[in-house]
GUFI-364300 format. One record per atom (N, C-alpha, C): residue in three letters; residue number from 1; x, z, y. Coordinates in nm, 4 decimals. Last residue first. Layout:
<recs>
    r    k        c1        c3        c2
  ALA  NUM         X         Z         Y
...
</recs>
This chain:
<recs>
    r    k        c1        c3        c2
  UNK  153   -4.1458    1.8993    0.6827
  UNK  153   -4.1970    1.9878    0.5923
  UNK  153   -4.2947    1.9279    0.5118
  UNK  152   -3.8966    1.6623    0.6915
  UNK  152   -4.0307    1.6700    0.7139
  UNK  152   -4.0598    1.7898    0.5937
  UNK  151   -3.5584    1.7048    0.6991
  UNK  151   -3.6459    1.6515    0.6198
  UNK  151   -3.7683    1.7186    0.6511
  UNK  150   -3.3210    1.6847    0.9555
  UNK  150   -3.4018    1.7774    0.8583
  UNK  150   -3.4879    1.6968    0.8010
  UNK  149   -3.1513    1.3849    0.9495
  UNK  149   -3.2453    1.4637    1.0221
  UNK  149   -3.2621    1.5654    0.9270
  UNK  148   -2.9206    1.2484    0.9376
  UNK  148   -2.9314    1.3632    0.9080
  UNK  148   -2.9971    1.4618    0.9295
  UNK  147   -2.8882    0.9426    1.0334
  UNK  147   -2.8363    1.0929    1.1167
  UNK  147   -2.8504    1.1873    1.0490
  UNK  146   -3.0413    0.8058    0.8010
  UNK  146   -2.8740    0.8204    0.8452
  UNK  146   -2.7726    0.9650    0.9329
  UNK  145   -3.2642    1.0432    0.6478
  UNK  145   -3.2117    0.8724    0.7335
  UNK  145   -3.0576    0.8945    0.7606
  UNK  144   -3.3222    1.3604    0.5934
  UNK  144   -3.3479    1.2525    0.5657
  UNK  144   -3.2342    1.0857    0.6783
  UNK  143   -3.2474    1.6576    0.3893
  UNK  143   -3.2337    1.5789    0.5205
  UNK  143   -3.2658    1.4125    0.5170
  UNK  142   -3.3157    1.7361    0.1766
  UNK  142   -3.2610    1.8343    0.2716
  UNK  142   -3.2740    1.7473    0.4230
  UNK  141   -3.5379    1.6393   -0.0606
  UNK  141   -3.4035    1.5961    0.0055
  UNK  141   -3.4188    1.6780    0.1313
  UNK  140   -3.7181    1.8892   -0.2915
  UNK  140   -3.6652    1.7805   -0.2277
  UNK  140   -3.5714    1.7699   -0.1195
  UNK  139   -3.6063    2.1261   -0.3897
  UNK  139   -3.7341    2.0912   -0.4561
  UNK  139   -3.7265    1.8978   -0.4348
  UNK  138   -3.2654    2.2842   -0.4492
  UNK  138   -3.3979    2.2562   -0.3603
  UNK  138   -3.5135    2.1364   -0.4213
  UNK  137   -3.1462    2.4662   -0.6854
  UNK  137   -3.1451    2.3352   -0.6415
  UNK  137   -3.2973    2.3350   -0.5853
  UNK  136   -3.1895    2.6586   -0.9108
  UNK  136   -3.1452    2.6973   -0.7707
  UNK  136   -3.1283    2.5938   -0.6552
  UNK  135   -3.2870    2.5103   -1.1477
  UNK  135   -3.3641    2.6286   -1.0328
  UNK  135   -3.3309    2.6502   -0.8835
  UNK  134   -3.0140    2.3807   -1.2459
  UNK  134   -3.1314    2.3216   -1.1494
  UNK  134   -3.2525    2.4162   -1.0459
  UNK  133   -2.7757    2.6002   -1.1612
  UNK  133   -2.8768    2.5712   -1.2416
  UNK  133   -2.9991    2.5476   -1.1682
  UNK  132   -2.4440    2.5544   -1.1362
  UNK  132   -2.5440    2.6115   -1.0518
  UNK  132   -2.6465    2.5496   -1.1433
  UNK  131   -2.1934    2.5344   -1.2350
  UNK  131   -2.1878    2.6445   -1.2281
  UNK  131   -2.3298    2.6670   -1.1461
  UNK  130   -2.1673    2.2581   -1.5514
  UNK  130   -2.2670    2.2849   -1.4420
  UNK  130   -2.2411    2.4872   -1.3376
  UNK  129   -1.9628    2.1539   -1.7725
  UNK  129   -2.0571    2.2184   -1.7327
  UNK  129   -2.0859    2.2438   -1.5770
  UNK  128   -1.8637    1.8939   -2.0223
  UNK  128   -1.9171    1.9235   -1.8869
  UNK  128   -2.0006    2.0402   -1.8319
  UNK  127   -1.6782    1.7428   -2.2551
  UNK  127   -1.8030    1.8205   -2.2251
  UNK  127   -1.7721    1.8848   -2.0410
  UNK  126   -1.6030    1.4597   -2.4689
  UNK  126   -1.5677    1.5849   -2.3642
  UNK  126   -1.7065    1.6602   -2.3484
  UNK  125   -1.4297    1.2210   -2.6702
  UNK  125   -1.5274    1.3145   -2.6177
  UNK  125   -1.5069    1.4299   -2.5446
  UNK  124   -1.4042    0.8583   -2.7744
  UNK  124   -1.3380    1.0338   -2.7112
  UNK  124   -1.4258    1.1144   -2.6717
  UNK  123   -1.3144    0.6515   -3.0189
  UNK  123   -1.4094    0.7106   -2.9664
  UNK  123   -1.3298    0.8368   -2.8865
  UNK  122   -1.2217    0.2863   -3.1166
  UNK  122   -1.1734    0.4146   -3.0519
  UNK  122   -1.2990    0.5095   -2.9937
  UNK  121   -1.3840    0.0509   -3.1953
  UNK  121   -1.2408    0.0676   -3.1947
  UNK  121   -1.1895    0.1960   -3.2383
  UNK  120   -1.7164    0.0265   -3.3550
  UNK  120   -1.6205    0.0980   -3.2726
  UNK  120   -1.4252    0.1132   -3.3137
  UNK  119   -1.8108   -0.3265   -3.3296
  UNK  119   -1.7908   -0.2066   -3.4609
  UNK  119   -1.6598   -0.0859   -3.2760
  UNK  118   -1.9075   -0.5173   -3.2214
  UNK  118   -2.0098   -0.4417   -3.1383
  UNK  118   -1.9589   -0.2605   -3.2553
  UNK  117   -1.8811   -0.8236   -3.2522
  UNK  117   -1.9283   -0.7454   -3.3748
  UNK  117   -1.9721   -0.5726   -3.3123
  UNK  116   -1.7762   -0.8766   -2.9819
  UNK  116   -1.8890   -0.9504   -3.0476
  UNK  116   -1.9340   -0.8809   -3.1473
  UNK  115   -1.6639   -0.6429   -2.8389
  UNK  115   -1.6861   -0.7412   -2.7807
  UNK  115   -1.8486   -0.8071   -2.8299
  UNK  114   -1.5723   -0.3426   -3.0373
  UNK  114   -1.5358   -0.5001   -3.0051
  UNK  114   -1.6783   -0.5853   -2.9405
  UNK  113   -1.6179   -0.0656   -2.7576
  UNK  113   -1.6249   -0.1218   -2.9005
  UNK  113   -1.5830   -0.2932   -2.9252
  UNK  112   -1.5049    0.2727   -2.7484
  UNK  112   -1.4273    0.1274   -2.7185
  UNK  112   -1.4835    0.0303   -2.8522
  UNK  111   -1.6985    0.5460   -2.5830
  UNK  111   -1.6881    0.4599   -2.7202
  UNK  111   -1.6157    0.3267   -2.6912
  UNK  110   -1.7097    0.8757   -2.4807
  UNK  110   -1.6698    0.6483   -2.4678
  UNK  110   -1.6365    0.6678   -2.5612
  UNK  109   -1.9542    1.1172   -2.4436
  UNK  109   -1.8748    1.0640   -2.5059
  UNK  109   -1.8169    0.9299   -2.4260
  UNK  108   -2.0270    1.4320   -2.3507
  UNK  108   -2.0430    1.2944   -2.2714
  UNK  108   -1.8896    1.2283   -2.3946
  UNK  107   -2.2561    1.7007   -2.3452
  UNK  107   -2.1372    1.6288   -2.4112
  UNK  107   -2.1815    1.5001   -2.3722
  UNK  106   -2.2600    2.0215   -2.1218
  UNK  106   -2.3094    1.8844   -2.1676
  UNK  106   -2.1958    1.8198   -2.2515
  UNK  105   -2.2308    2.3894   -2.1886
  UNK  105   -2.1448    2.2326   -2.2028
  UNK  105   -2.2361    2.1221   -2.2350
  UNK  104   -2.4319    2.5788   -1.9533
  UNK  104   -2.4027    2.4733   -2.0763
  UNK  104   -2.3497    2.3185   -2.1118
  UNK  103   -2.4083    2.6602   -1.6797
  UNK  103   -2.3092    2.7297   -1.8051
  UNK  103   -2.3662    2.6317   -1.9610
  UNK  102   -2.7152    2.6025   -1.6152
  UNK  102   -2.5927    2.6541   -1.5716
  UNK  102   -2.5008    2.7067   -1.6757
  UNK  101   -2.9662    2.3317   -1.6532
  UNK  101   -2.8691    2.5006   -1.7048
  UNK  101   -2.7759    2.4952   -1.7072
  UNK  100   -3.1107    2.0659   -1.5483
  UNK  100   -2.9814    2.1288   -1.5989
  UNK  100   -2.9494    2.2672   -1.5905
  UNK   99   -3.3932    1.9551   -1.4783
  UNK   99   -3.3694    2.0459   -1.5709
  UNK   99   -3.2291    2.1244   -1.6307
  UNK   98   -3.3163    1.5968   -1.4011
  UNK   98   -3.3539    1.7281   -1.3899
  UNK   98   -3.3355    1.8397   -1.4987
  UNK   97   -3.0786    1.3932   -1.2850
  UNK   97   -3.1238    1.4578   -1.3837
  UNK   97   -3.2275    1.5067   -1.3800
  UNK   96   -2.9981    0.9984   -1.2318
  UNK   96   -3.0759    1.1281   -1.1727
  UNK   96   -3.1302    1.2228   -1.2959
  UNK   95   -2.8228    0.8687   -1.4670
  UNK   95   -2.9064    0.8418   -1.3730
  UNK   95   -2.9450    0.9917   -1.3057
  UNK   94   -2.4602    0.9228   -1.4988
  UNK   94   -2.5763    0.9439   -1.5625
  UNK   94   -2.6716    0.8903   -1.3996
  UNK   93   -2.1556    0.7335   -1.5048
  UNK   93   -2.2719    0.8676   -1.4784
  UNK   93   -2.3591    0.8096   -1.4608
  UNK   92   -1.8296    0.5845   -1.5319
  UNK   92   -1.9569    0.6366   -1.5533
  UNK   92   -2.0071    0.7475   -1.5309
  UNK   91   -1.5324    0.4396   -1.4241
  UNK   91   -1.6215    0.5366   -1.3685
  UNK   91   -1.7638    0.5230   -1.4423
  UNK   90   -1.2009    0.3274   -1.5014
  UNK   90   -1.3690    0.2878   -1.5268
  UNK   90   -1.4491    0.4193   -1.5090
  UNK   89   -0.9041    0.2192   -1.4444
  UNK   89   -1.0227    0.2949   -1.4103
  UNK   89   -1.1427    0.2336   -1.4258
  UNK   88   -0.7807   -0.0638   -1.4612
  UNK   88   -0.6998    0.0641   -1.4905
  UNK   88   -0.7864    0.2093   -1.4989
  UNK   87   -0.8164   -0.4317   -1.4820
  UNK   87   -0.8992   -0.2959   -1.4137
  UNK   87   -0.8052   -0.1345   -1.5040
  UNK   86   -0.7242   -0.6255   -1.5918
  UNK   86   -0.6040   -0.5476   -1.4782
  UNK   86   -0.6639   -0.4014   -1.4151
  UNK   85   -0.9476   -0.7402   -1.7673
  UNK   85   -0.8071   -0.7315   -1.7403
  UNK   85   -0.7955   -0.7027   -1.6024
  UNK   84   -1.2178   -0.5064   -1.8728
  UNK   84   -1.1777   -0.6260   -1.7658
  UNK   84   -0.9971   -0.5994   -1.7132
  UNK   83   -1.4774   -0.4045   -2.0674
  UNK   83   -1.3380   -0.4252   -2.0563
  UNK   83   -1.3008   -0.5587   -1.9516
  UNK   82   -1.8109   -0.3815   -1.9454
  UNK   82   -1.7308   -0.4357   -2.0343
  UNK   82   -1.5332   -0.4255   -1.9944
  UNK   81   -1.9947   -0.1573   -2.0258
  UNK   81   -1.9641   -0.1847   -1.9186
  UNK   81   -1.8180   -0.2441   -2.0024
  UNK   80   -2.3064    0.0890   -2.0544
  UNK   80   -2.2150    0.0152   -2.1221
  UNK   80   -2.1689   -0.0648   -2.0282
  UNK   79   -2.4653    0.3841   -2.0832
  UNK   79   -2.3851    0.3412   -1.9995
  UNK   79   -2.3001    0.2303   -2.0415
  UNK   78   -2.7290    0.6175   -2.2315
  UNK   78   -2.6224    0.5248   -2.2242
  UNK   78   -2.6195    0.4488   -2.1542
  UNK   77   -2.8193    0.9236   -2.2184
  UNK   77   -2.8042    0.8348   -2.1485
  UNK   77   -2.6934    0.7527   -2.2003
  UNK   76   -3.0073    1.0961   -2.4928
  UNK   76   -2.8687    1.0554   -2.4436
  UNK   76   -2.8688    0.9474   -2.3628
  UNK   75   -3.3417    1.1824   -2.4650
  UNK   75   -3.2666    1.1223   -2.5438
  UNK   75   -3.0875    1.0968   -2.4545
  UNK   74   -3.4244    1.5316   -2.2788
  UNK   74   -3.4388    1.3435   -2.2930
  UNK   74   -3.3516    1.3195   -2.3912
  UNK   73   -3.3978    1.7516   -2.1883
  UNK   73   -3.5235    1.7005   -2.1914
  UNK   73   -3.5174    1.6028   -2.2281
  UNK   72   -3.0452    1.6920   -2.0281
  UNK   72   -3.1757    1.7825   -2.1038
  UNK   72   -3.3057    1.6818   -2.0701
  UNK   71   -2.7585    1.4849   -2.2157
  UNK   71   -2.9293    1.5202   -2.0951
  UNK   71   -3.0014    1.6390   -2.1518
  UNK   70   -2.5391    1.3631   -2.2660
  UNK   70   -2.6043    1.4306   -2.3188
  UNK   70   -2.6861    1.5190   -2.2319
  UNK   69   -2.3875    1.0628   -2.2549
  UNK   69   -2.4113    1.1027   -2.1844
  UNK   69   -2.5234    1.2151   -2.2667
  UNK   68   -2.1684    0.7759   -2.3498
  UNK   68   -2.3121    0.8420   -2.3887
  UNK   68   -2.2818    0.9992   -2.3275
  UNK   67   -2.0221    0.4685   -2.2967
  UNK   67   -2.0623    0.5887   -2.2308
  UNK   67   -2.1486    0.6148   -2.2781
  UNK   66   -1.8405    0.1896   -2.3854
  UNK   66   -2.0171    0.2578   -2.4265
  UNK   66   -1.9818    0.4107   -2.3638
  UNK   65   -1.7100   -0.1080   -2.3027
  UNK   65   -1.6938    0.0682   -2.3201
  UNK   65   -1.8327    0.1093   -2.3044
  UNK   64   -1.5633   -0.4135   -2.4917
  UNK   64   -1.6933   -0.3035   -2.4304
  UNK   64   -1.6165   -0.1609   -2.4065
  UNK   63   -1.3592   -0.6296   -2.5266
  UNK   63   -1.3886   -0.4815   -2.5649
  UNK   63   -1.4913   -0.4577   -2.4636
  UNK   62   -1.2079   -0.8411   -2.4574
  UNK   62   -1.3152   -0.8913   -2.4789
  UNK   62   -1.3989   -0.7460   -2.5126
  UNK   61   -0.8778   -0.7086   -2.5924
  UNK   61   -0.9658   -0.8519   -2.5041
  UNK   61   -1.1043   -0.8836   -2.5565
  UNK   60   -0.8438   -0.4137   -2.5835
  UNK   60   -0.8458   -0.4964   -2.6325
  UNK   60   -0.9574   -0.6304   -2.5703
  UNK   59   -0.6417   -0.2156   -2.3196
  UNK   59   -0.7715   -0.2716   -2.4468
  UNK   59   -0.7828   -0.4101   -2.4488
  UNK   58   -0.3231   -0.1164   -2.3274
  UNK   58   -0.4258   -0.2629   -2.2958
  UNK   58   -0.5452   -0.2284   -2.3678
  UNK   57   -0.3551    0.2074   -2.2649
  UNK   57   -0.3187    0.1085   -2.3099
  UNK   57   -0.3780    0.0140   -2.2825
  UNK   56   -0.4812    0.4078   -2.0535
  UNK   56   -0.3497    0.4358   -2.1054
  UNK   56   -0.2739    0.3454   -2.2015
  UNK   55   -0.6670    0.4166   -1.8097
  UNK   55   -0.6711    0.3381   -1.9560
  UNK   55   -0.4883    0.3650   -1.9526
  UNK   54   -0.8792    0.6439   -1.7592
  UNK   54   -0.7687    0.5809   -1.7266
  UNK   54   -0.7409    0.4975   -1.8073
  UNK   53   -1.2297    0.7796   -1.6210
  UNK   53   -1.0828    0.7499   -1.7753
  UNK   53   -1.0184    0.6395   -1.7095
  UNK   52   -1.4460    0.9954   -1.4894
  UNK   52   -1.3593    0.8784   -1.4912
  UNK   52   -1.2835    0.8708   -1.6157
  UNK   51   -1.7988    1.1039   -1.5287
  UNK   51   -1.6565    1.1086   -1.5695
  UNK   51   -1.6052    0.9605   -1.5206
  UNK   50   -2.0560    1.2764   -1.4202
  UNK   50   -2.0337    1.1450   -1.4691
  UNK   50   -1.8690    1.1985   -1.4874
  UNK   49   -2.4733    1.3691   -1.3585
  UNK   49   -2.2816    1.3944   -1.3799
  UNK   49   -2.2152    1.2405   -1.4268
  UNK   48   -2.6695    1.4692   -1.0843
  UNK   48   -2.5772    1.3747   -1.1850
  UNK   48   -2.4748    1.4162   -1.2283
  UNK   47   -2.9059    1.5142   -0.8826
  UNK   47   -2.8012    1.5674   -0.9402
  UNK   47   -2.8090    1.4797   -1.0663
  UNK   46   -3.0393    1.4600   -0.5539
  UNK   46   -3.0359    1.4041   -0.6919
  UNK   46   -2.9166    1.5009   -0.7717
  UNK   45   -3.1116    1.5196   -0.2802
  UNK   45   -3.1948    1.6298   -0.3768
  UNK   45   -3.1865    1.5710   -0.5130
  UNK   44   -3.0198    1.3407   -0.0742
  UNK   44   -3.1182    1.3021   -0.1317
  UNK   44   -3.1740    1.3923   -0.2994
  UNK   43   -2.8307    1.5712    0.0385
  UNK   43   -2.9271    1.4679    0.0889
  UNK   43   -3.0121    1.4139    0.0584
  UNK   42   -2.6812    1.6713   -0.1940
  UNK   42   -2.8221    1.7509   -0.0897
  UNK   42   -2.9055    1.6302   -0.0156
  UNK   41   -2.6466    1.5786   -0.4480
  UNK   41   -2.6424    1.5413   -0.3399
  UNK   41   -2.7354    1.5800   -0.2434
  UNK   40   -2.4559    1.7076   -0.7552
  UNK   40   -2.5525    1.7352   -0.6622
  UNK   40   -2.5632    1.6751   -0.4896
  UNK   39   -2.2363    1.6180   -0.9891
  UNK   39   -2.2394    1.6085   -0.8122
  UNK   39   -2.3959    1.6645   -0.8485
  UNK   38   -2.0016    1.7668   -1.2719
  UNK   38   -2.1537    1.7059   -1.1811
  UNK   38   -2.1600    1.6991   -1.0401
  UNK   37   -1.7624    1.5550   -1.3789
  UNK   37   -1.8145    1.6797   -1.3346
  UNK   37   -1.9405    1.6476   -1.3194
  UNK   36   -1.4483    1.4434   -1.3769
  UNK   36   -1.5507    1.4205   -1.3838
  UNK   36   -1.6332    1.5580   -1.3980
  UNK   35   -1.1111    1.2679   -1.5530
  UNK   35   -1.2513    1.3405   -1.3908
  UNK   35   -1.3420    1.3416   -1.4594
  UNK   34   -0.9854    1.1444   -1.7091
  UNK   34   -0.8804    1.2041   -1.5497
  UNK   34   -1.0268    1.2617   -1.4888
  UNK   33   -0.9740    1.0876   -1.9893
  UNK   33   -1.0204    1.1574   -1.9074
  UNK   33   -0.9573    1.2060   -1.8376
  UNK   32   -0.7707    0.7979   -2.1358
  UNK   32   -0.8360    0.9320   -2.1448
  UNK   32   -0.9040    0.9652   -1.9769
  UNK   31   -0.7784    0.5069   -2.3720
  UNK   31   -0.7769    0.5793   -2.2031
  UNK   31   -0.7812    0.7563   -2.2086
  UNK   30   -0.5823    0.4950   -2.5674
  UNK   30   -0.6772    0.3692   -2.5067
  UNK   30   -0.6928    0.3878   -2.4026
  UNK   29   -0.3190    0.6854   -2.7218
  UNK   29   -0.5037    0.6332   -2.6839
  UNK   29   -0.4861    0.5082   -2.5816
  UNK   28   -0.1041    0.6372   -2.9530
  UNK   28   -0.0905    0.6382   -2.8184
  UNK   28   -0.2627    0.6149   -2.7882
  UNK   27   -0.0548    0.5478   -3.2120
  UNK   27   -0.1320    0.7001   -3.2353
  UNK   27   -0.1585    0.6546   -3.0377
  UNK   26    0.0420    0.2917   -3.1476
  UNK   26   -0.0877    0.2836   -3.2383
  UNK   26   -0.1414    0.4131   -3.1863
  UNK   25    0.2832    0.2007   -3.0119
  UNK   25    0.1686    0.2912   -2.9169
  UNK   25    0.0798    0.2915   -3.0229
  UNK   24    0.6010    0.2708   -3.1413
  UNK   24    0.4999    0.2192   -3.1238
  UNK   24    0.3825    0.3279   -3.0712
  UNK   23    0.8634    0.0695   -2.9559
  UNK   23    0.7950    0.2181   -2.9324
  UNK   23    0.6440    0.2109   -3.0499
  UNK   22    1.0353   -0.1632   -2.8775
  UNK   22    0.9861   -0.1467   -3.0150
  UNK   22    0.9029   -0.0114   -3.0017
  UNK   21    1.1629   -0.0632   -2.6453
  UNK   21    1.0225   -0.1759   -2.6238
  UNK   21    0.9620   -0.1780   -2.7742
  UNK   20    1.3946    0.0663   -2.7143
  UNK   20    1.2858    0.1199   -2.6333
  UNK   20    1.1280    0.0425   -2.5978
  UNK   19    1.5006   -0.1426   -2.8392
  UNK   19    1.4455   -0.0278   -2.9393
  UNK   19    1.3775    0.0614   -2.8352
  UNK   18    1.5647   -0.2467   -2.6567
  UNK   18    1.5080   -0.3056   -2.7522
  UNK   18    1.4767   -0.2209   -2.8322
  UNK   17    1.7276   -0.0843   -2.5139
  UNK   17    1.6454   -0.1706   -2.4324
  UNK   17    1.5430   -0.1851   -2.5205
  UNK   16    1.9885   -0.0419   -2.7094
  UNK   16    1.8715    0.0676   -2.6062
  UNK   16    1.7460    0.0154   -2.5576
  UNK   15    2.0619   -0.3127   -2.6866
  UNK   15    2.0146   -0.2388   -2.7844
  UNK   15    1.9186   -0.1232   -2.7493
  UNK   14    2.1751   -0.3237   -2.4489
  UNK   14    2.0451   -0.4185   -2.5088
  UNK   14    1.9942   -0.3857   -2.6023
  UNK   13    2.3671   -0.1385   -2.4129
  UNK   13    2.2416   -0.1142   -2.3306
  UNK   13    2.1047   -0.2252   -2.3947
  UNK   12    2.5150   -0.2375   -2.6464
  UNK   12    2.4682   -0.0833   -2.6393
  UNK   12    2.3555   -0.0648   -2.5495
  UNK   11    2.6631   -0.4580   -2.5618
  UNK   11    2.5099   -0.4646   -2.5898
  UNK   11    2.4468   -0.3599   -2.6518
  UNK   10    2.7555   -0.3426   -2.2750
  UNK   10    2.6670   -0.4543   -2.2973
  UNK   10    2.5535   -0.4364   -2.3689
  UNK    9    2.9412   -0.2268   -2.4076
  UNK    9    2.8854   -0.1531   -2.3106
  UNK    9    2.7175   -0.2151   -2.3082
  UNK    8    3.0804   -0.4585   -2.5010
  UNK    8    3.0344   -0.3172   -2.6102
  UNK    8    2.9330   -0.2131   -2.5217
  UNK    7    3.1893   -0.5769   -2.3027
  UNK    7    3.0712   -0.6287   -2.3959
  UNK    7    3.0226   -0.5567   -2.4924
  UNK    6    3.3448   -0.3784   -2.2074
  UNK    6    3.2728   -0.4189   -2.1088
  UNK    6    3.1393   -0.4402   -2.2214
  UNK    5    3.5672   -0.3773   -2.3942
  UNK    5    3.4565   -0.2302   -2.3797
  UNK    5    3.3230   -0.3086   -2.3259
  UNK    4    3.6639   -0.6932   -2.3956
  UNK    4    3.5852   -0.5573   -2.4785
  UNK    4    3.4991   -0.4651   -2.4864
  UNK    3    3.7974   -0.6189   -2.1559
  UNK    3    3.6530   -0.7291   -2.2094
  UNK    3    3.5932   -0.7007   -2.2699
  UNK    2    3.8629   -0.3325   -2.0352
  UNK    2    3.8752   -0.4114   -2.0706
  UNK    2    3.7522   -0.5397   -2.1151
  UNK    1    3.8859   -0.1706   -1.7039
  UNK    1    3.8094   -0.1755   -1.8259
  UNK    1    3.8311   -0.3119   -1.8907
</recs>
């Protein structure tokens, strides 16, 4: 192969290179939704839901994430929790529920907001449903202390 080709080879790949790093991510999100659901914990007779997100770009330095959370009987749970370099996963959920119906989409939003002015970046939304309805959920905790005693009638 000559000198030539060689350096034509060259900067065909630098070129490639560079126009592969020029990409742009604007439309690209922030994070999205990898999880989330409701738990029920027999042990201690609590039920919750919550979601994970991934972050699919840098956020932005100094960014909040606002979690809102859509409850029965109550106003929307919010969840706020600040942006932190190298973290890749951020986990929210709700405090202890009651009252959840089976088969209705809860809506659980993030919100990416700035830092100091507190204006929203980026918003996403999802929904959540439940296949067992609080009714059917025991009154109190199934078992109590570490071993797993039955719980006192």
């Amino acid at each position: 192969m000559t000198i030539i080709r060689r350096l034509g080879l060259i900067m065909a790949l630098g070129v490639t290179i560079l126009v592969a790093g020029c990409e742009d991510d604007t439309a690209k999100p922030y994070v999205e939704f990898v999880g989330g659901g409701f738990i029920f914990n027999y042990r201690t007779a609590n039920h919750y839901y919550g979601f994970v997100v991934r972050q699919k770009k840098p956020l932005p330095e100094g960014s909040k994430l606002e979690a809102r959370f859509e409850v029965p009987w109550g106003p929307e749970q919010v969840v706020e929790r600040p942006s932190r370099s190298g973290q890749l996963q951020y986990v929210f959920q709700t405090g202890d529920l009651q009252g959840i119906v089976k088969g209705h989409p809860y809506k659980a939003s993030l919100r990416i907001l700035d830092g100091t002015s507190g204006v929203e970046i980026a918003k996403y939304e999802t929904s959540f449903k439940t296949d067992v309805d609080q009714s059917a959920l025991p009154k109190g905790p199934l078992v109590v202390g570490p071993g797993y005693e039955p719980a006192p009638q």
